[in-house]
Steps between C-alpha positions, in 0.01 A plus 500: 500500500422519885198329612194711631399388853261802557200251471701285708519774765142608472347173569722471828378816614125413405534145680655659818201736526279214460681293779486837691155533495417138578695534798288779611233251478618261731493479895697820664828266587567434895833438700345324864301829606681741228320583186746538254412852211295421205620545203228733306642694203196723478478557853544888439186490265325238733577716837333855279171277419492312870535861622230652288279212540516491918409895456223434276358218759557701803327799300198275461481399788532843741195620256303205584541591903426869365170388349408290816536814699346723230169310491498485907507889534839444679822695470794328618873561382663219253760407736489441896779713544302825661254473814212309382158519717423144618163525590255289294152685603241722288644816575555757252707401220674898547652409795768380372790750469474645133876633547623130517679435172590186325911394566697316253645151527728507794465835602415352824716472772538177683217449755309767414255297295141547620197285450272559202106394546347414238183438727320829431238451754419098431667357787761269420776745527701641826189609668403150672871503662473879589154448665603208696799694629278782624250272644814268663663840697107608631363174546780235523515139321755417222566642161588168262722517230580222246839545268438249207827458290784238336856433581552922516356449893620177597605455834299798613732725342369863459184368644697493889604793467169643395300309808756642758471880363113516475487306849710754647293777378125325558587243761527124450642176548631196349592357167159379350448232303719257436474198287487135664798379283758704341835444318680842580358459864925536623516802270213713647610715805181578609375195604644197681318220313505133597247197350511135433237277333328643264490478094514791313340653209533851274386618242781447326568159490474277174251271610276396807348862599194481564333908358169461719707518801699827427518794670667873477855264602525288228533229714342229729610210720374171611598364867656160433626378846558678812417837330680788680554908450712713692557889498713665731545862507813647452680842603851553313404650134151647596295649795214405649495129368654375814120385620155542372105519632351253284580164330259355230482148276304514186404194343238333350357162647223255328564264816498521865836618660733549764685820500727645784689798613818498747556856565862627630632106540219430793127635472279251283217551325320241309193516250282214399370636128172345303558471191380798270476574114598871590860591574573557868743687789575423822679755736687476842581925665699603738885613526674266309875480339449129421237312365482147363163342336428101427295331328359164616356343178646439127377472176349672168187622699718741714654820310650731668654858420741703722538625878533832648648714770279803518437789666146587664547892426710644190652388194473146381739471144503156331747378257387288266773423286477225202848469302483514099143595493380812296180500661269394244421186752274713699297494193411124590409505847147403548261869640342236773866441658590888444203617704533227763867653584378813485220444754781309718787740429388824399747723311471890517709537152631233282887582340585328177874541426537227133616563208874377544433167356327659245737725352704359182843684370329636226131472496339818546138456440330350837142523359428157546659494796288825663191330424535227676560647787232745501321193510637412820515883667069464363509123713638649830280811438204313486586204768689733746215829417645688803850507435730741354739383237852631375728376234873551534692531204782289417828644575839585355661168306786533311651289194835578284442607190789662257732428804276719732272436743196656427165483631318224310245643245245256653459658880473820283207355356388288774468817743228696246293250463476387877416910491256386250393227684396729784305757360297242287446334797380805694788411821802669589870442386852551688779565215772342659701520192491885535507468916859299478596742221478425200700359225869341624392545873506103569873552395558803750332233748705239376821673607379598815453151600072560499456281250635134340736428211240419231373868491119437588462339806543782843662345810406567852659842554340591141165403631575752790550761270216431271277448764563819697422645097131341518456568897539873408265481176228359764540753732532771255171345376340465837589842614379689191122256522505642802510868413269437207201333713 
């Protein structure tokens, strides 16, 4: 009589799904920068519940911004993919276009995004940046823009490109600010930065920072010996940074110090400083391509920020770049040291573009997340009460699942709530998700050499492109304020 091995059988089968399962447990396996396909047996059940429960979230979160507008008396379409009016005044509600209608997910074509403002008439929307545009082309002065972001702006990329198009249209000069110290100070194009002497601090570091010294940068530096900073304008990748109008120091000093200027290699200026609980500036004018500061003194007392090369009429954009930040650390900056910049170096509108570090593979409920940064939109709102504000949405990232590469279920996510975070916040929101185009358009950037390897991160001639996407949503924006006033 044969033996019966069916039991046999069914126990290898039952301790191979086991194993199978347990491996879908464990870390997604890696091969140097390759992640190797994980090995889920119920990935075509998993993939039908991930699927209805991202539709479910996104669902609850659209009506959310639906209610927001509901209970303002504001019509607005669901997406930013028709012309939306930017001004943020108390006109009537009725003028905006009833025949706009809402567009699906990427019904948009690239760059033709346009601003949403969730302002409604309180203030914190486009309308401080349109006004100041107005009032800079009948009345002259500068129009101040700061670019907050992480490692997606680096280098000044997209943020270059963005200076030299809205100098060219409103006049302007010169790079802005510029950090004393920098590590990627060979990798920006804008700028020609030199320094020496000088210890460094951010926000991210594991130990040592000291929070009642931050600012919007993230970062602050200490003169240690022969202290130096050098900018020199530059020509090759951008116009009209060859020279500037206006060089500035900001710093704060608790002792007496020495502080001087040499201006194109020759003219000196120099600056004795009493010492002061309230953050300072110093600033040298004239034509100037070159401009090196020093500091005379050393030590904890002295703290000091960043330099410019500005412009006395026009445009002024800052990039203020912090790698591997989501933004939350605004959150912790002290309202005294918020409203001290803002008396020193007042911004016009305030760009957040986070999110990126953020975003997890499959996380798709940012709740906790939005909060905390409506705190900080509410901070700058009420230290910085006559600036506008807009968020920028994450853009496209990519991962491989199932062999593909598909847009990763947590920018999906990430880009409603930052909508979200916007309209409960009462400010006004850029989808550059939708502006770049979509799902898979990092990959169509990808292959047009416009963006790097790892699918997330946009090079140079990417932040061309995206930039020329946002320069058009502002004019767009400005144009139609200015029909509607």
């Amino acid at each position: 009589m044969k033996k019966n091995y069916l039991h046999v059988v069914l126990w290898l089968v039952l301790l191979t799904i086991i194993a199978l399962l347990v491996i879908n447990k464990l870390p997604q396996p890696e091969i140097g920068d390759i992640k190797l396909k994980e090995v889920d047996i119920l990935s075509d059940l998993r993939e039908k519940d991930d699927d209805k429960a991202d539709l479910a979230i996104a669902e609850s979160v659209d009506s959310k911004v639906d209610s927001i507008l509901a209970e303002k008396g504001k019509k607005m379409p669901a997406t930013a993919g028709k012309k939306v009016a930017a001004k943020a005044t108390n006109a009537d509600v009725n003028e905006v276009d009833d025949e706009i209608e809402d567009t699906p997910v990427n019904s948009v074509e690239p760059g033709m995004a346009d601003i949403e403002d969730f302002s409604l008439g309180e203030g914190h929307g486009m309308a401080p940046y349109y006004d100041a545009v107005a009032k800079m082309k009948s009345e002259g002065g500068v129009v101040r823009i700061a670019v907050l972001g992480d490692s997606y702006i680096e280098g000044d990329i997209l943020t270059a490109d963005l200076r030299s198009m809205l100098q060219q249209r409103h006049g302007g000069c010169g790079v802005g600010y510029v950090p004393i110290t920098s590590e990627i100070y060979g990798f920006r194009r804008s700028v020609r930065h030199s320094f020496s002497g000088w210890n460094t601090h951010n926000v991210t570091d594991t130990a040592g920072f000291e929070r009642s010294k931050e600012i919007i940068s993230g970062s602050y530096f200490i003169p240690d010996s022969a202290a130096t900073v050098e900018l020199r304008g530059q020509k090759r990748y951008y116009s009209l940074l060859d020279s500037c109008e206006e060089s500035s120091i900001y710093f704060r000093s608790l002792a007496d110090c020495t502080v001087s200027a040499i201006v194109n290699g020759s003219e000196r200026h120099k600056f004795d400083v009493a010492a002061s609980d309230e953050m300072q500036k110093l600033t040298v004018s004239g034509r100037m391509g070159r401009v090196r500061w020093n500091v005379g003194n050393t030590g904890r007392q002295y703290t000091f920020y960043g330099v410019t090369m500005d412009c006395s009429h026009g445009i002024v954009l800052d990039n203020y770049s912090m790698r591997g930040t989501s933004g939350m650390h605004l959150g912790a900056i002290s309202d005294e040291n918020l409203m001290e910049y803002d008396r020193l170096r007042h911004y016009d509108l305030i760009v957040l573009m986070f999110g990126l570090n953020a975003v997890s593979p499959n996380m798709v409920d940012y709740t906790g997340y939005k909060q905390r940064m409506c705190k900080v939109i509410e901070k700058i709102k009420r230290t910085c009460p006559e600036s506008g504000i807009l968020v920028v949405s994450v853009g496209d990232r990519e991962e491989r699942r199932d062999g593909e590469l598909r847009t990763m279920r947590g920018v999906l996510a990430m880009v409603k709530f930052q909508r979200l975070m916007a309209a409960e916040s009462g400010v006004a929101f850029w989808n550059m998700f939708e502006g770049m185009g979509g799902e898979g358009s990092i990959v169509k950037m990808v292959e047009a050499k416009q963006a790097n390897l790892d699918y997330t991160h946009i090079n140079f001639a990417g932040g061309k492109k995206l930039a020329g996407y946002l320069f058009d949503a502002l004019v767009r924006g400005e144009e139609s304020y200015g029909i509607r006033q």
